[in-house]
N, C-alpha and C positions, 0 to 999 in steps of 0.2 A: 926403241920400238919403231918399226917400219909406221909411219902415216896411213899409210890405204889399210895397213892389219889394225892399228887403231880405229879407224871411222867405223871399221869394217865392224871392232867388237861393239863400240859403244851404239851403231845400229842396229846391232841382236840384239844387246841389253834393252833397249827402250820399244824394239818390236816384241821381246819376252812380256813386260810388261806393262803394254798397250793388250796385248794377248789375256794376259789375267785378268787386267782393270773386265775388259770386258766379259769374259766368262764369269766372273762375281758378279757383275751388273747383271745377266742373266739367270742365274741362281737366287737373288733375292728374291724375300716375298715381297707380295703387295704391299702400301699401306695400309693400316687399320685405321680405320674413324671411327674412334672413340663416342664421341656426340656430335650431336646436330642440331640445333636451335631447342637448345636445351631438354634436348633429350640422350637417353643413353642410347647408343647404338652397340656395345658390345657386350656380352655375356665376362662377368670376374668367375673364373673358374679358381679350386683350389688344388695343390699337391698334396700332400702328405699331412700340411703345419696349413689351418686356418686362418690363423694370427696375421699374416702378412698381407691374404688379400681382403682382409677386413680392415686392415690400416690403410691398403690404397682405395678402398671404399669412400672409406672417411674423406681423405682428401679431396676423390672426383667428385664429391657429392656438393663439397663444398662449392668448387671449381662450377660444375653445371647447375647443381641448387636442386638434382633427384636424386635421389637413391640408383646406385647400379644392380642390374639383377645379377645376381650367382645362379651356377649352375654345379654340376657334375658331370665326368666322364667328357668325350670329346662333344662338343657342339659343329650343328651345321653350319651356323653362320657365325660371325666375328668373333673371335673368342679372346680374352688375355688368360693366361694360363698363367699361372704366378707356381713356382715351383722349380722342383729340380728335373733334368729333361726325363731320371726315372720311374718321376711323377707321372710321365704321360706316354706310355711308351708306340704308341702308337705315331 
């Protein structure tokens, strides 16, 4: 293979994927803060099945030493949504 058609491909390959790295760095969400000097800062939402986000309840309650509050349907502010994405279809 000719050298200049080589450099040539392996600098599209790594500008293709300098190209996604960053359009995916753009698409992501924020982070979520979970808590704050021991407080809960985000709402445990459920899907379908209860069970799950009452076990990761248990856990952060442990982890922070409060209770996290539940909600239903979308919330405005921080939310974890424990589910399947047809759980929430919004």
């Amino acid at each position: 293979m000719n050298p200049t058609l080589r450099v040539s491909l392996v600098a599209g390959c790594i500008a293709c994927l300098v190209a996604q790295a960053v359009a995916h760095s753009a698409n992501a969400a924020p982070p979520v803060q979970l808590a704050r000097d021991g407080r809960p800062q985000a709402v445990l939402v459920a899907g379908n099945v209860a069970e799950p986000v009452a076990e990761l309840e248990k856990y952060l309650q442990r982890i922070v030493g409060r209770p996290f509050p539940q909600g239903q349907g979308r919330q405005s502010g921080a939310a974890v949504y424990v589910g399947l994405a047809a759980d929430f279809p919004w």
